[in-house]
mmJSON file of the N, C-alpha and C atoms, coordinates in Angstrom:
{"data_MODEL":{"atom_site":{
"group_PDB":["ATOM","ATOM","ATOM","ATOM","ATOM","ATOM","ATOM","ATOM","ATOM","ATOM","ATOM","ATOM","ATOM","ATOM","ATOM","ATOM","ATOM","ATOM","ATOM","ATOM","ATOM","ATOM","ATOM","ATOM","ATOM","ATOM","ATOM","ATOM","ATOM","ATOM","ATOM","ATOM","ATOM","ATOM","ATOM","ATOM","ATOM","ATOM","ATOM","ATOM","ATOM","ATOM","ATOM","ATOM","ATOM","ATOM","ATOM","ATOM","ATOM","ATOM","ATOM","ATOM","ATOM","ATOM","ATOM","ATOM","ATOM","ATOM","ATOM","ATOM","ATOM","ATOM","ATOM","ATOM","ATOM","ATOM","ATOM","ATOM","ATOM","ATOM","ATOM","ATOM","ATOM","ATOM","ATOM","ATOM","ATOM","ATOM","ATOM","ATOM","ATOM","ATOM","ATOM","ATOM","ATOM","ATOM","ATOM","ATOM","ATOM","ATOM","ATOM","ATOM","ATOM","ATOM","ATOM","ATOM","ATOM","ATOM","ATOM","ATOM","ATOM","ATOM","ATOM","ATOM","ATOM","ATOM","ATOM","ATOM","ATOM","ATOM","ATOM","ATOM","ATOM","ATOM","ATOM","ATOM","ATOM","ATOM","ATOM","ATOM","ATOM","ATOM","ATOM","ATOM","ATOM","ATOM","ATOM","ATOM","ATOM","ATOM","ATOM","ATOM","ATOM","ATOM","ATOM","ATOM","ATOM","ATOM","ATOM","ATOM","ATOM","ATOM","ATOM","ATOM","ATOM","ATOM","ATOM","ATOM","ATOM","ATOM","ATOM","ATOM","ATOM","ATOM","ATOM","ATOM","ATOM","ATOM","ATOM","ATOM","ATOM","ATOM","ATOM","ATOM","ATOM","ATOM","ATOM","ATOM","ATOM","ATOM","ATOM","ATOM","ATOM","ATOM","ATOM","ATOM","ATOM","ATOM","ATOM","ATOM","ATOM","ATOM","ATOM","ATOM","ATOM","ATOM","ATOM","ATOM","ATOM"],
"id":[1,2,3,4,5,6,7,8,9,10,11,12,13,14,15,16,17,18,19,20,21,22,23,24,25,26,27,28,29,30,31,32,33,34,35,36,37,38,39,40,41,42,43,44,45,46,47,48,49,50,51,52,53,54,55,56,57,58,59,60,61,62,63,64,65,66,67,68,69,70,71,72,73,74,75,76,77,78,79,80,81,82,83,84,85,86,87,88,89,90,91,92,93,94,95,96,97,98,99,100,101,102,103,104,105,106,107,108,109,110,111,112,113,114,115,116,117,118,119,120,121,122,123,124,125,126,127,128,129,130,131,132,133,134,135,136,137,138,139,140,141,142,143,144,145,146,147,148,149,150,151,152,153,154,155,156,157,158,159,160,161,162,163,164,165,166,167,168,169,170,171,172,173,174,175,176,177,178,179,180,181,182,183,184,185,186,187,188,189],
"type_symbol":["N","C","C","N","C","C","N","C","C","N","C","C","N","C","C","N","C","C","N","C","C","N","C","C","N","C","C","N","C","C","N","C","C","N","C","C","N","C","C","N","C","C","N","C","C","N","C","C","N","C","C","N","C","C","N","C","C","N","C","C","N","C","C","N","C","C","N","C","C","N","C","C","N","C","C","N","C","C","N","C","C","N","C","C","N","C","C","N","C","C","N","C","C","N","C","C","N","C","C","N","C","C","N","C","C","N","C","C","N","C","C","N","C","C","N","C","C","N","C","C","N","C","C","N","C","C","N","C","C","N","C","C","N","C","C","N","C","C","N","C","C","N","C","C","N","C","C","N","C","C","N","C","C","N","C","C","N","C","C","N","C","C","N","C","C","N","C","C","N","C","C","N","C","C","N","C","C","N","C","C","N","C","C","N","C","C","N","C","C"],
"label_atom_id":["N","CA","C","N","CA","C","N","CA","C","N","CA","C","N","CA","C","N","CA","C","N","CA","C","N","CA","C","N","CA","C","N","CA","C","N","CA","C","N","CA","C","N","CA","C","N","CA","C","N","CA","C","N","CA","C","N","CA","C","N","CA","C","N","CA","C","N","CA","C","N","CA","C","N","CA","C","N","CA","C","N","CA","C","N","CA","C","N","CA","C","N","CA","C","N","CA","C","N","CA","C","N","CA","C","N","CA","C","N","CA","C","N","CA","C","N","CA","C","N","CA","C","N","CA","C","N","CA","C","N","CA","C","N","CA","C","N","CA","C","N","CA","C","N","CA","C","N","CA","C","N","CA","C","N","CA","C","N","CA","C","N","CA","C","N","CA","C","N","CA","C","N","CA","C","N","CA","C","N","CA","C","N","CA","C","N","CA","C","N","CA","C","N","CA","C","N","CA","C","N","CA","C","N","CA","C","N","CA","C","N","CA","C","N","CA","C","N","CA","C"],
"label_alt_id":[null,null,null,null,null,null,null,null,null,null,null,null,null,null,null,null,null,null,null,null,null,null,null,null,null,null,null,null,null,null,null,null,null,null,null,null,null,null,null,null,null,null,null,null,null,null,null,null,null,null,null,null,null,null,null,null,null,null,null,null,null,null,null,null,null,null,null,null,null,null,null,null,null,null,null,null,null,null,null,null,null,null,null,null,null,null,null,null,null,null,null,null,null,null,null,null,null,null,null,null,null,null,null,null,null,null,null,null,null,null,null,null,null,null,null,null,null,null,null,null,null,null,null,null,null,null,null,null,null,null,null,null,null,null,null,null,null,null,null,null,null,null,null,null,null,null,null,null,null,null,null,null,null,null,null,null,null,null,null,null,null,null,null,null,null,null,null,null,null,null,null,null,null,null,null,null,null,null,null,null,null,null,null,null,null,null,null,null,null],
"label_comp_id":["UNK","UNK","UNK","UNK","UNK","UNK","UNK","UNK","UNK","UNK","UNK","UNK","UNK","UNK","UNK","UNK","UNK","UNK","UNK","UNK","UNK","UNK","UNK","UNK","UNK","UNK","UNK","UNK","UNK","UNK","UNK","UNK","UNK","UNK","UNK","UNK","UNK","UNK","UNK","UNK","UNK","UNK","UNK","UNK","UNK","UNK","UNK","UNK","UNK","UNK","UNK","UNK","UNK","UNK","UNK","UNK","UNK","UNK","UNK","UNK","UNK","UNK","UNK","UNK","UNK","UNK","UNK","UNK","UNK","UNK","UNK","UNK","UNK","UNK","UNK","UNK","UNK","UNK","UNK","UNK","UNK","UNK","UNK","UNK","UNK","UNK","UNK","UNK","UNK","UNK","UNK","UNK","UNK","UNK","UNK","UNK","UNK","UNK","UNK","UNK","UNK","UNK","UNK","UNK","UNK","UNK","UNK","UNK","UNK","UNK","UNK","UNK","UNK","UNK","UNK","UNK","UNK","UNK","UNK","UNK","UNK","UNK","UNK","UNK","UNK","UNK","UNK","UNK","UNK","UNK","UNK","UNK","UNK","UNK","UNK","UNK","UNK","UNK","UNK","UNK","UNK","UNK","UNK","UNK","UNK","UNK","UNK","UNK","UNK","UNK","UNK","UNK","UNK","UNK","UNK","UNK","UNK","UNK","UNK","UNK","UNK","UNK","UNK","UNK","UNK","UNK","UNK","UNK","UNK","UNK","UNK","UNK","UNK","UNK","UNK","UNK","UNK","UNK","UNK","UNK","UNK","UNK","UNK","UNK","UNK","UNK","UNK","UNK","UNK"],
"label_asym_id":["A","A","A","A","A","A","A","A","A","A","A","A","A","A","A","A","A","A","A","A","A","A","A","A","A","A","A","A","A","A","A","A","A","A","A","A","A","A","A","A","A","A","A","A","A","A","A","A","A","A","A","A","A","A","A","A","A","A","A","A","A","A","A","A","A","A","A","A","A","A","A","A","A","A","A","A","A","A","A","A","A","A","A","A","A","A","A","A","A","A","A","A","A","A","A","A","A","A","A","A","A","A","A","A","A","A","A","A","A","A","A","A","A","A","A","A","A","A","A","A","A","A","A","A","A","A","A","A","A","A","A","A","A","A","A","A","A","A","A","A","A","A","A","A","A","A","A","A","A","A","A","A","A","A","A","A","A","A","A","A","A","A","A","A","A","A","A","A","A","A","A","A","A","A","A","A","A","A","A","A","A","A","A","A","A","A","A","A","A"],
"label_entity_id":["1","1","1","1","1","1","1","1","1","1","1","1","1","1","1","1","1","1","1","1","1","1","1","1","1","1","1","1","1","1","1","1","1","1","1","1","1","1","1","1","1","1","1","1","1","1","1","1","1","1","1","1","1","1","1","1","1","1","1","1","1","1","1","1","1","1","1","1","1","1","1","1","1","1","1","1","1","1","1","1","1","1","1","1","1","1","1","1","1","1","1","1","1","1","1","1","1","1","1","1","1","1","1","1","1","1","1","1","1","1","1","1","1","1","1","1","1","1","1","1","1","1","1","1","1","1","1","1","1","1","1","1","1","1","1","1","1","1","1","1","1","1","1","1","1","1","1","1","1","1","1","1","1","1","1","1","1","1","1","1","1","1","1","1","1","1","1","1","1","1","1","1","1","1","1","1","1","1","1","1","1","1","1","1","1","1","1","1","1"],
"label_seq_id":[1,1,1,2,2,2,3,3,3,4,4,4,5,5,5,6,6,6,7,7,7,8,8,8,9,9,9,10,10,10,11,11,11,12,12,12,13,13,13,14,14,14,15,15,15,16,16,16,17,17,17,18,18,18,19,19,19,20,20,20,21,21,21,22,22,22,23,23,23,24,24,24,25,25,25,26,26,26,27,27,27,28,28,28,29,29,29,30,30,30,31,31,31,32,32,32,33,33,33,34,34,34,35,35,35,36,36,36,37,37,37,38,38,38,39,39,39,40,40,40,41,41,41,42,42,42,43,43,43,44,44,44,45,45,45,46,46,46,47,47,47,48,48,48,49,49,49,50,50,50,51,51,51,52,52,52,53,53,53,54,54,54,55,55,55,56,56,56,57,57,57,58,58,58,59,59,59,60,60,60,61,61,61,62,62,62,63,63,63],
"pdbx_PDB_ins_code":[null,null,null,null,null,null,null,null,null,null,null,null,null,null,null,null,null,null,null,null,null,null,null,null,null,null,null,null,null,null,null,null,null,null,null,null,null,null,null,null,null,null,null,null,null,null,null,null,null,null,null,null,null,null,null,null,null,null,null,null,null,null,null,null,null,null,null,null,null,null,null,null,null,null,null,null,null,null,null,null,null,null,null,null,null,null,null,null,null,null,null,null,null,null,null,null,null,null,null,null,null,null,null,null,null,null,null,null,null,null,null,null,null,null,null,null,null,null,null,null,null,null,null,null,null,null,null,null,null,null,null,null,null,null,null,null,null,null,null,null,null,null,null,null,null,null,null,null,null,null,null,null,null,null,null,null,null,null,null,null,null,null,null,null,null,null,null,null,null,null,null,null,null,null,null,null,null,null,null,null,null,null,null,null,null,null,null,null,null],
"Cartn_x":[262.34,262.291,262.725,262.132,262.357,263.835,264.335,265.173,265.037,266.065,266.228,265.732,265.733,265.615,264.676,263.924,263.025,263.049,262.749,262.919,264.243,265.177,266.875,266.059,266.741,266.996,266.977,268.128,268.371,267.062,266.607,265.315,264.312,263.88,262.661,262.25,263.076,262.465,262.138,262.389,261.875,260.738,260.18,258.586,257.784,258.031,256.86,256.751,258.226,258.072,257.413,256.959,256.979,255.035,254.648,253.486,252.959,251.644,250.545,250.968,249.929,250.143,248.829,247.399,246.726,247.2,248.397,248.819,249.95,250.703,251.594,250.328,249.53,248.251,248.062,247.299,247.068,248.069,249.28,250.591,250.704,250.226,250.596,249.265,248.009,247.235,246.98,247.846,247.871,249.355,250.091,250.86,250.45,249.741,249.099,248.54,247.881,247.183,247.822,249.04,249.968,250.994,251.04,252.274,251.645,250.476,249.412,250.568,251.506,252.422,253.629,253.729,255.123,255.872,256.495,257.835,258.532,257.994,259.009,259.78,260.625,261.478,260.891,260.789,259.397,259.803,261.163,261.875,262.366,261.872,262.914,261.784,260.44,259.724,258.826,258.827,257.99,258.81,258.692,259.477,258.742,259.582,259.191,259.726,259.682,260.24,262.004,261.75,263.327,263.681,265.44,266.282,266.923,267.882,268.419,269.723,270.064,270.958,270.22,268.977,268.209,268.297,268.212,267.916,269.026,270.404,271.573,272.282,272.384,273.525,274.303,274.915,275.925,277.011,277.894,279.22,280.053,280.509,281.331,282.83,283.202,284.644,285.573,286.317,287.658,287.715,287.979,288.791,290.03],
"Cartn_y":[71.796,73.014,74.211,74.468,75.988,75.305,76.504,76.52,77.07,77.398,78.432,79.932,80.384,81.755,81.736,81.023,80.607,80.251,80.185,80.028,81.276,80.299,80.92,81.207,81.862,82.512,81.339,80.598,79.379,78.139,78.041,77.273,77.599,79.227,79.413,78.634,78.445,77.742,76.242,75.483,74.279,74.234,75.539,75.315,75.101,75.13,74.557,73.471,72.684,71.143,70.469,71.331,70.629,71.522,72.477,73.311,73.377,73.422,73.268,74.908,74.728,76.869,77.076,75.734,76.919,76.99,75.893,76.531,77.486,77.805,79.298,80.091,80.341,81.536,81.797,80.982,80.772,81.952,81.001,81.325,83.454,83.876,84.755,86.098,84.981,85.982,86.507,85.205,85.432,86.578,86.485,87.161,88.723,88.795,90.256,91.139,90.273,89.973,91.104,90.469,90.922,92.025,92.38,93.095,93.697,94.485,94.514,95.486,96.061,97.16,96.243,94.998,94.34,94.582,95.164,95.827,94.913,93.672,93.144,91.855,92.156,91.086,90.458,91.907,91.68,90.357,90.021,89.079,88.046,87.545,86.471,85.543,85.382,84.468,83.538,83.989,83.366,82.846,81.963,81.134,82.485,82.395,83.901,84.992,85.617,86.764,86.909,88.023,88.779,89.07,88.698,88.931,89.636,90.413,91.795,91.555,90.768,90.514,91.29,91.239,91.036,92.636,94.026,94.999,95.896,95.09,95.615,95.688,96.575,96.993,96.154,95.297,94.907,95.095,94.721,95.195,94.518,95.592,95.418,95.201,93.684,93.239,93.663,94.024,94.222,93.35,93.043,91.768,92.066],
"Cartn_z":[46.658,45.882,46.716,48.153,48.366,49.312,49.809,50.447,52.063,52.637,53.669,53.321,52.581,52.162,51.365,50.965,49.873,48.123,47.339,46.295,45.889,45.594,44.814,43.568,42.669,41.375,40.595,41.35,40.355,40.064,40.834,41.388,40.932,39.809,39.625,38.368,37.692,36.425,36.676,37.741,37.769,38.709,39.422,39.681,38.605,37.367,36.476,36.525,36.702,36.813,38.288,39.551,40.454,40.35,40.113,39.897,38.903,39.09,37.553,37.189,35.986,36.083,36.698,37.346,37.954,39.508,40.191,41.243,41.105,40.56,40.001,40.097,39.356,39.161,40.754,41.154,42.387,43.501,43.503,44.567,43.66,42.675,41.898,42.441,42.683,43.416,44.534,45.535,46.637,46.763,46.352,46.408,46.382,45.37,44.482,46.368,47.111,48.086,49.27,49.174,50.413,49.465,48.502,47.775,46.603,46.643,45.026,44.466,45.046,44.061,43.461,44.221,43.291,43.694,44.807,45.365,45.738,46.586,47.247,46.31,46.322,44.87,43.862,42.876,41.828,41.554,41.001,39.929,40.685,41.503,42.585,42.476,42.066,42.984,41.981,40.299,39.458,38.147,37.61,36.148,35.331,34.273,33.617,33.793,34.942,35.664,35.246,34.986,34.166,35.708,35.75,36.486,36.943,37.929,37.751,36.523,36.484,35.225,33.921,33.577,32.376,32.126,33.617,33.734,33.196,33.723,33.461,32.135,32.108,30.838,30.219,29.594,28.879,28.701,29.314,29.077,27.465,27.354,26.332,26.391,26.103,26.062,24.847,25.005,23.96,23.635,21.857,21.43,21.051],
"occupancy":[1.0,1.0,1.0,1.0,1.0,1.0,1.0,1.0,1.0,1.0,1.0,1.0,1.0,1.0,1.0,1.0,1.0,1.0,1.0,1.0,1.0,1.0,1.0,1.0,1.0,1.0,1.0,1.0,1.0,1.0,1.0,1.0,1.0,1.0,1.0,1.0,1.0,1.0,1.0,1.0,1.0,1.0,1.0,1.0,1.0,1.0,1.0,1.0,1.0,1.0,1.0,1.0,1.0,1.0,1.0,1.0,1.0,1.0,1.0,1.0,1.0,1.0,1.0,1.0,1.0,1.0,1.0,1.0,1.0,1.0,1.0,1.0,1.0,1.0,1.0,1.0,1.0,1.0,1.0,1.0,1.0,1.0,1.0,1.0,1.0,1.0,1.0,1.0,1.0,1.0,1.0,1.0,1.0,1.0,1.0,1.0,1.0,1.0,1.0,1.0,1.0,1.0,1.0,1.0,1.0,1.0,1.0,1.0,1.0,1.0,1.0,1.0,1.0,1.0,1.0,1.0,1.0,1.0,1.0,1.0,1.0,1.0,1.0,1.0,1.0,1.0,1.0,1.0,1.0,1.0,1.0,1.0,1.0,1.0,1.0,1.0,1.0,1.0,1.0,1.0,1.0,1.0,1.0,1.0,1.0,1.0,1.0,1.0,1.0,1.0,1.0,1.0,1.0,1.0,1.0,1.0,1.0,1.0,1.0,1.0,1.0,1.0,1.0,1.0,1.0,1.0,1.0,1.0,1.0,1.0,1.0,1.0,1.0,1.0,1.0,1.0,1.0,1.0,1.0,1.0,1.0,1.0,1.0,1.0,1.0,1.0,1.0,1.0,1.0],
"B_iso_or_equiv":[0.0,0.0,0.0,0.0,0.0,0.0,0.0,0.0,0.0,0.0,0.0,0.0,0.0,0.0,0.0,0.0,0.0,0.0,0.0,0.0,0.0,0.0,0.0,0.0,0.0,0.0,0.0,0.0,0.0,0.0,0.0,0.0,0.0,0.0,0.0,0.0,0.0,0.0,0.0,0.0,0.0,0.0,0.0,0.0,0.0,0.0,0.0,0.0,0.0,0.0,0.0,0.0,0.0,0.0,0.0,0.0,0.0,0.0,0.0,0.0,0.0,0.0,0.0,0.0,0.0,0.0,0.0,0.0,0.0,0.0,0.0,0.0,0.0,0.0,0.0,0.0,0.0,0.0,0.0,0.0,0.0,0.0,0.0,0.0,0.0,0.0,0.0,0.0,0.0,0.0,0.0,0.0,0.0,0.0,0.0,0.0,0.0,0.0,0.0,0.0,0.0,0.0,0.0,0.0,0.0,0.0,0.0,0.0,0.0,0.0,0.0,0.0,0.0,0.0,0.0,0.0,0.0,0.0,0.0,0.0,0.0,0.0,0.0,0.0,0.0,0.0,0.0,0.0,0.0,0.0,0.0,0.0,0.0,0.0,0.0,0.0,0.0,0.0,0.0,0.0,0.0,0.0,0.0,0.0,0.0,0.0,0.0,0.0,0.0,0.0,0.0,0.0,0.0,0.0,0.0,0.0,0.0,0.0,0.0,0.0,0.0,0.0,0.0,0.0,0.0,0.0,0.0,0.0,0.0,0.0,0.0,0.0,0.0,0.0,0.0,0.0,0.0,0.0,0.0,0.0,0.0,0.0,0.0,0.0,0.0,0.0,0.0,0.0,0.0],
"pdbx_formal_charge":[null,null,null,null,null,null,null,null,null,null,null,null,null,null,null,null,null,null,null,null,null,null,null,null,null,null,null,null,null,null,null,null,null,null,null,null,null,null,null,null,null,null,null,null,null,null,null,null,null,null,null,null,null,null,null,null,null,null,null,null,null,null,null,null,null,null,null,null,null,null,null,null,null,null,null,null,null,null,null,null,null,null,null,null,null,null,null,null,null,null,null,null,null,null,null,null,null,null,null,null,null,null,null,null,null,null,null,null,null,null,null,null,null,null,null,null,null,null,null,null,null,null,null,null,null,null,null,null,null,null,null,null,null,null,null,null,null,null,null,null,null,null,null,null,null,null,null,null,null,null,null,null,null,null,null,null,null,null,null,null,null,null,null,null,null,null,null,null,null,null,null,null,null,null,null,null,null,null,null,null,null,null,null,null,null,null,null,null,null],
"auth_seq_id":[1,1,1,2,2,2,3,3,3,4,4,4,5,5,5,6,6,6,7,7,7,8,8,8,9,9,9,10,10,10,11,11,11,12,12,12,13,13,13,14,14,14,15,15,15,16,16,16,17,17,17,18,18,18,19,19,19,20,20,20,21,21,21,22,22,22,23,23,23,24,24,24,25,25,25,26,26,26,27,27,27,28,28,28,29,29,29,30,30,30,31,31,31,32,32,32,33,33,33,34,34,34,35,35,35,36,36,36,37,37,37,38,38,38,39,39,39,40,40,40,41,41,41,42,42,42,43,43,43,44,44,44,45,45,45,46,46,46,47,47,47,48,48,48,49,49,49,50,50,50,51,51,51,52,52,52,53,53,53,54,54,54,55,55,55,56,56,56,57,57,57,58,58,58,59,59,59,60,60,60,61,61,61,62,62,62,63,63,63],
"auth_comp_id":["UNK","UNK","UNK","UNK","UNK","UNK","UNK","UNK","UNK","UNK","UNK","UNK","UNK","UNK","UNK","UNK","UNK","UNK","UNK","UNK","UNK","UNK","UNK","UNK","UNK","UNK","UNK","UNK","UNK","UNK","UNK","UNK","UNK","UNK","UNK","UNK","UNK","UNK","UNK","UNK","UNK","UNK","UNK","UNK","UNK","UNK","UNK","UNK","UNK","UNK","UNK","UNK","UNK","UNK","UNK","UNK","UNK","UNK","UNK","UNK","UNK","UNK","UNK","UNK","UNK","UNK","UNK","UNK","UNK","UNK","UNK","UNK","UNK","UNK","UNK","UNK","UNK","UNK","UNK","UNK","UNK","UNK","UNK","UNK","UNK","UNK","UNK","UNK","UNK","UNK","UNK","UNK","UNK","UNK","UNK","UNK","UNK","UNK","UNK","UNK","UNK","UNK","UNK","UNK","UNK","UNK","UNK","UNK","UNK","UNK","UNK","UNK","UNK","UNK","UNK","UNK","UNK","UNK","UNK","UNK","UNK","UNK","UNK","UNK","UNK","UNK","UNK","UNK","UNK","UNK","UNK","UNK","UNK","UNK","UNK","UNK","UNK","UNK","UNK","UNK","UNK","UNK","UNK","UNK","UNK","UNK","UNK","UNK","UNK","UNK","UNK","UNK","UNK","UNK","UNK","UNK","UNK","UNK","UNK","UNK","UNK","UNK","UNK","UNK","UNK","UNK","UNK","UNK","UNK","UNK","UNK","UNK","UNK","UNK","UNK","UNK","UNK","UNK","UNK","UNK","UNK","UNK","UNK","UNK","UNK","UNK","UNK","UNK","UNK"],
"auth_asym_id":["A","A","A","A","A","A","A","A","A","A","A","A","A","A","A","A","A","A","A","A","A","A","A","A","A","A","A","A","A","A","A","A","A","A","A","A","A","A","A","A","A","A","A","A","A","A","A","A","A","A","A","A","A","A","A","A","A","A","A","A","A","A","A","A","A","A","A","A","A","A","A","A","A","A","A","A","A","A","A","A","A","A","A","A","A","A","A","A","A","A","A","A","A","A","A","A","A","A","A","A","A","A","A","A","A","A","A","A","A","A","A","A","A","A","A","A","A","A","A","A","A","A","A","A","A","A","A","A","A","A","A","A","A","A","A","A","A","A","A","A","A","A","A","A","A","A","A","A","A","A","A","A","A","A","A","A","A","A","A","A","A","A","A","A","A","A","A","A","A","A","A","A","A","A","A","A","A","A","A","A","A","A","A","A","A","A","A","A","A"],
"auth_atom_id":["N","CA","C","N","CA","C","N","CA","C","N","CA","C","N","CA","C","N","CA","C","N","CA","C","N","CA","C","N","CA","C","N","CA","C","N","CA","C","N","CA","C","N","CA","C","N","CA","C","N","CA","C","N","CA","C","N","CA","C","N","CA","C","N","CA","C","N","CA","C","N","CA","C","N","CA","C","N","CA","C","N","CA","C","N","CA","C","N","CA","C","N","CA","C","N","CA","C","N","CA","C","N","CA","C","N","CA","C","N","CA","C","N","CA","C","N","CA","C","N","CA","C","N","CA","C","N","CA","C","N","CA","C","N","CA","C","N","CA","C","N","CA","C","N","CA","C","N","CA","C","N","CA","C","N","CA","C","N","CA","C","N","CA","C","N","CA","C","N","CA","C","N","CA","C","N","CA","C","N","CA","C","N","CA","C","N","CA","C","N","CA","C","N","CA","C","N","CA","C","N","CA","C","N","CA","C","N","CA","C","N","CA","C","N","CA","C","N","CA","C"],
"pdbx_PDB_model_num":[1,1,1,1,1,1,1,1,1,1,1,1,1,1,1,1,1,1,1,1,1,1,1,1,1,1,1,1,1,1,1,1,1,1,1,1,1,1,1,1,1,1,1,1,1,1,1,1,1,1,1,1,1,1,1,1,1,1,1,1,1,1,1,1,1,1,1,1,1,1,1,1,1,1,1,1,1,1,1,1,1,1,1,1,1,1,1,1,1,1,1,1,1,1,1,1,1,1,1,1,1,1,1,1,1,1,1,1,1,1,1,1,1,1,1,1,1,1,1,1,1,1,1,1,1,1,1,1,1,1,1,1,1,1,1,1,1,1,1,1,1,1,1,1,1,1,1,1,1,1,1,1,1,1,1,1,1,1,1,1,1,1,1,1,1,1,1,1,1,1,1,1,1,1,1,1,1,1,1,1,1,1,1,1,1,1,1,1,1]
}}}
């Protein structure tokens, strides 16, 4: 699952398959622990979590 850099973007949606949700909860409080404001890559680290894709605008293509 994790990598060199830790859990990719691509990789977050299959911690449900390898984690219960009470170890997600768990890994979610400890986190809270060391980061209670959320700053450090709110969206990088939980299944669920909206992406910077999700934040961004939409571009609009010509047809």
């Amino acid at each position: 699952m994790t990598g060199e850099h830790g859990i990719g973007v691509e990789k977050i949606d299959f911690m449900e398959k390898q984690f219960t949700k009470d170890d997600l909860d768990a890994m979610r409080l400890l986190r809270g622990v060391f980061d209670p404001e959320n700053r450090c890559n709110p969206h990088k680290m939980f299944p669920g979590s909206k992406r910077c894709a999700d934040f961004a605008p939409r571009k609009q293509i010509a047809a």
